[in-house]
C-alpha positions in Angstrom: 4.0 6.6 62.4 1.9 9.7 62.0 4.8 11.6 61.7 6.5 9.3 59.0 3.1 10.3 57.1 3.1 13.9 57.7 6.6 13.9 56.4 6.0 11.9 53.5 3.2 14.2 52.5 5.2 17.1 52.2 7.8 15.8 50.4 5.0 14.2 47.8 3.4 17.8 47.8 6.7 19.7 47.9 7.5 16.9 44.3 3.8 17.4 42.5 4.3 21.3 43.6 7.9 21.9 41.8 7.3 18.9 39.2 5.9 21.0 36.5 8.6 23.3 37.1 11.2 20.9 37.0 9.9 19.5 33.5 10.1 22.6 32.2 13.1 23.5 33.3 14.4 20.4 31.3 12.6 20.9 28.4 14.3 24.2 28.4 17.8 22.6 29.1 17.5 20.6 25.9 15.9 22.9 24.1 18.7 25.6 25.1 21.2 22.9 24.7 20.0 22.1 20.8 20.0 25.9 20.1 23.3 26.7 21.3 24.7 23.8 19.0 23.1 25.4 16.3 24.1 28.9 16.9 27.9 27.7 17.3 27.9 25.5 14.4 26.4 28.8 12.8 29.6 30.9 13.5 31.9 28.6 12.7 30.8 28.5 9.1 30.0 32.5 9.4 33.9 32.4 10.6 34.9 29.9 8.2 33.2 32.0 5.2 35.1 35.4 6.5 37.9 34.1 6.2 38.5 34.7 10.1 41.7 33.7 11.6 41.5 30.1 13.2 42.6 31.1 16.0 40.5 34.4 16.8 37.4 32.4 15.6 37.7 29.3 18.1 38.3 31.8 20.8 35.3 33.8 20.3 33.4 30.8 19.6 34.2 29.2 22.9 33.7 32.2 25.0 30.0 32.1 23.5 29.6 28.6 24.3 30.9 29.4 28.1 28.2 32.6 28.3 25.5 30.8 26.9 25.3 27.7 28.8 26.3 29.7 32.0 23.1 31.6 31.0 20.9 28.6 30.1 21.7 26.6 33.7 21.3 30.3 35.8 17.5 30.2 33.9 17.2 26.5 34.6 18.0 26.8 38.6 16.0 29.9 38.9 12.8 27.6 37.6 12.8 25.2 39.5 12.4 28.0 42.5 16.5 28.3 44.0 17.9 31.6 44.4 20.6 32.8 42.1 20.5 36.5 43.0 23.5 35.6 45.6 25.2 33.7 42.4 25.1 36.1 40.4 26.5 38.6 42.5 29.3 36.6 43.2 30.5 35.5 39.5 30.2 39.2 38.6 32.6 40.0 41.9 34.5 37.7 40.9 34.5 38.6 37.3 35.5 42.1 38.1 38.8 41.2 40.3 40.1 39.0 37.3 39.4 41.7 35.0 41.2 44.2 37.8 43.9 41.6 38.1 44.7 40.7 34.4 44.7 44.3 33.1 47.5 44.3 31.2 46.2 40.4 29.9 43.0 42.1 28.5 45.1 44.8 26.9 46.8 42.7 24.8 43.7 40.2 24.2 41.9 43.0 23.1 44.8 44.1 20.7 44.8 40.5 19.5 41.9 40.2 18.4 42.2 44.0 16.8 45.0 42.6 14.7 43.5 39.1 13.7 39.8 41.3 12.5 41.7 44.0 10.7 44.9 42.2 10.1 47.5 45.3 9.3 49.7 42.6 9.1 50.3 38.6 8.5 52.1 35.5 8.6 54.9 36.2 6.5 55.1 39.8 6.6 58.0 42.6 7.7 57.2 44.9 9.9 58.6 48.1 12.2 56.1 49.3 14.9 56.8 52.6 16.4 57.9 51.2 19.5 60.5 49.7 18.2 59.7 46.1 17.0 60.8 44.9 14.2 61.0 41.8 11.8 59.6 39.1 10.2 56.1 37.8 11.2 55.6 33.7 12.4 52.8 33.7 14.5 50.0 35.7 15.5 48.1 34.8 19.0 45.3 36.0 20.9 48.1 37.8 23.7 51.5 37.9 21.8 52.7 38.3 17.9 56.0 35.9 17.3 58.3 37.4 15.2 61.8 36.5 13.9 64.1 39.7 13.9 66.8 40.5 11.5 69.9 39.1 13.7 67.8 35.3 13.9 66.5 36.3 17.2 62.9 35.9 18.2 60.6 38.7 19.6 57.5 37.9 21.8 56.3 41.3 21.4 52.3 42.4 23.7 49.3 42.8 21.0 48.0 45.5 23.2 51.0 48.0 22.6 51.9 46.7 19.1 48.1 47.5 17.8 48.2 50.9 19.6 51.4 51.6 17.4 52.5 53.3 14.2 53.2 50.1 11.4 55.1 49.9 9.0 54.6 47.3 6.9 57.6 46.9 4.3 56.0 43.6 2.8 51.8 44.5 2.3 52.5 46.0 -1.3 53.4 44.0 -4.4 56.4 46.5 -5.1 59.1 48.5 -3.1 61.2 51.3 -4.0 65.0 51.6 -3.2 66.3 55.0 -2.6 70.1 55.9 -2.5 71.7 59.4 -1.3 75.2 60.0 -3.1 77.1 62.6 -2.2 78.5 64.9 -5.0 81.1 67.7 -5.2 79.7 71.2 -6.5 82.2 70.6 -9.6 80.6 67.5 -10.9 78.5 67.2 -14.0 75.0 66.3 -12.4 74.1 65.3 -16.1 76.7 62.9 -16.2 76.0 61.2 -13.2 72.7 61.0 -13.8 73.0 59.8 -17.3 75.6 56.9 -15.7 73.8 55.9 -12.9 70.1 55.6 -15.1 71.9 53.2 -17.1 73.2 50.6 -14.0 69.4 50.4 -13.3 68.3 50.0 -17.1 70.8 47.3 -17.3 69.3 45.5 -14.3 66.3 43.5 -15.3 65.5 43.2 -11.6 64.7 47.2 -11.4 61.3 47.4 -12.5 60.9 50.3 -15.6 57.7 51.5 -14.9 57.6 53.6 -12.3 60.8 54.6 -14.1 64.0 55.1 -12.0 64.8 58.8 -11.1 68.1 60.3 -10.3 67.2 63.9 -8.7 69.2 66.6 -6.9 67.7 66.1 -3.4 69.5 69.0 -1.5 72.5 71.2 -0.8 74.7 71.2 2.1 78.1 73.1 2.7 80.2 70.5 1.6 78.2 68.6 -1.3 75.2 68.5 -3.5 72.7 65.4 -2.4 72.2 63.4 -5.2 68.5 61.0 -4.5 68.5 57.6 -6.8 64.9 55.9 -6.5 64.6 52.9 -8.3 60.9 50.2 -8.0 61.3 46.2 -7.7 59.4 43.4 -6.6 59.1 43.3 -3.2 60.8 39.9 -3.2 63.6 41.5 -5.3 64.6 44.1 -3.1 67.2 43.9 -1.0 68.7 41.9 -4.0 68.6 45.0 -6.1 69.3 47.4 -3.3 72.5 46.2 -2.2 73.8 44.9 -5.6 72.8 48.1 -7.4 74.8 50.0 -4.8 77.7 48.4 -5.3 77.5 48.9 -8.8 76.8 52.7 -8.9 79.9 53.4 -6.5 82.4 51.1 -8.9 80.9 52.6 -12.2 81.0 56.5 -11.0 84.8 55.2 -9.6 85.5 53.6 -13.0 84.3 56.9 -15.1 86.5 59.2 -12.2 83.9 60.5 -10.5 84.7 60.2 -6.7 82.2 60.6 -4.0 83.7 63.0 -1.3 84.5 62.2 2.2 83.1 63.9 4.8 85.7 65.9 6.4 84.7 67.2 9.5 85.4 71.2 10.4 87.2 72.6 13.1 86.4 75.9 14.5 88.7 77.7 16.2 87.0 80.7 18.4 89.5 83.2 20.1 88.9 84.8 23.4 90.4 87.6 25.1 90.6 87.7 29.1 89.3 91.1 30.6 
């Protein structure tokens, strides 16, 4: 019976020693608790105001939420007198072989979210990264951009490389410009030409006027001059006006009997003598 006592005394002193503890380490658990819920509902409308993208903003926002109540229970546990010094050696072990083992992972998330804060492209939008992707935005995630190529395929193309990469982005300006090359004999009449081919792209309505379409003499090979035609449109009016403009130049030059010349290829014929 004496022992029953001792033991019961302990544990009441052990309670009344750790109770004040343990109250405050709830008080700080709702406290903590009621602050995080602030802070989050904080950056969602600092998000929401930026005009961050969705889907960049919910990710940040959750990995705070993760951090700070991993935080706020490590700082509970350590008041109420258990060790975390072996706990927190262990989540930052473990954190470092995820990190080790999801390089490549990291890469692209940190690319992702590169593209969604800067956003050298969107939804919507063509583009041709120097490494060789190319077409028509549809999605933009956290680890991959979707995008819809030329031929109707679809490319699943790694944020990491694509944000470390040369862009060009055909569709981020309100206009485009179309530029031909025509090849000319050295006998044509340059002012001619130019004189027909200016009034093809007046008589379009879709070739913008101002910047004003230029016909210039770009450059001189052995065979021909290098006529350069550079005409502005909308940049939902151009391949309209590209490829319909095209057609017309060729068939009004052919109509007025001006023929572009074929490229004939040369044959050289070197001689040599034995010994």
């Amino acid at each position: 019976m004496n022992k029953i006592e001792i033991y019961s005394d302990r544990i009441l002193d052990i309670i009344v020693s750790h109770l004040p503890s343990v109250v405050m380490a709830i008080i700080l658990l709702i406290v903590g608790s009621w602050l995080i819920k602030k802070l989050i509902r904080f950056l969602h409308n600092r998000f929401h105001r930026n005009n961050i993208d969705i889907s960049l903003s919910e990710f940040l926002i959750s990995i705070v939420n993760v951090v700070l109540y991993v935080l706020l229970i490590i700082s509970c546990t350590s008041m109420v007198g258990i060790e975390t010094g072996s706990f927190m050696t262990i989540l930052g072990a473990a954190g470092l072989a995820i990190g080790l083992a999801l390089q490549g992972s990291l890469s692209n998330f940190a690319g992702g979210v590169l593209i969604l804060l800067f956003k050298p492209f969107r939804v919507g939008h063509f583009i041709t990264s120097s490494n060789n992707v190319s077409g028509t935005v549809l999605k933009i995630d956290i680890l991959y951009t979707t995008l819809k190529a030329g031929n109707g395929t679809t490319i699943y193309a790694p944020n990491g490389p694509l944000a470390n990469a040369v862009i060009n982005n055909t569709s981020d300006n309100e206009i485009r410009q179309a530029e031909y090359k025509l090849n000319l004999s050295f006998d044509t009449n340059i002012d001619e030409v130019r004189k027909i081919i200016l009034q093809v792209l007046v008589s379009d309505e879709l070739v913008l006027q101002e910047p004003k379409p230029v016909v210039l003499v770009g450059s001189l090979t052995d065979t021909a001059i290098v006529l350069q035609v550079r005409a502005w449109a909308l940049n939902a009016n151009f391949w309209p006006v590209y490829h319909s403009n095209y057609e017309k130049i060729i068939d009004t030059l052919a109509a007025n009997d001006i023929r572009l010349p074929a490229t004939k290829p040369e044959i050289h014929l070197i001689n040599s003598s034995s010994t």
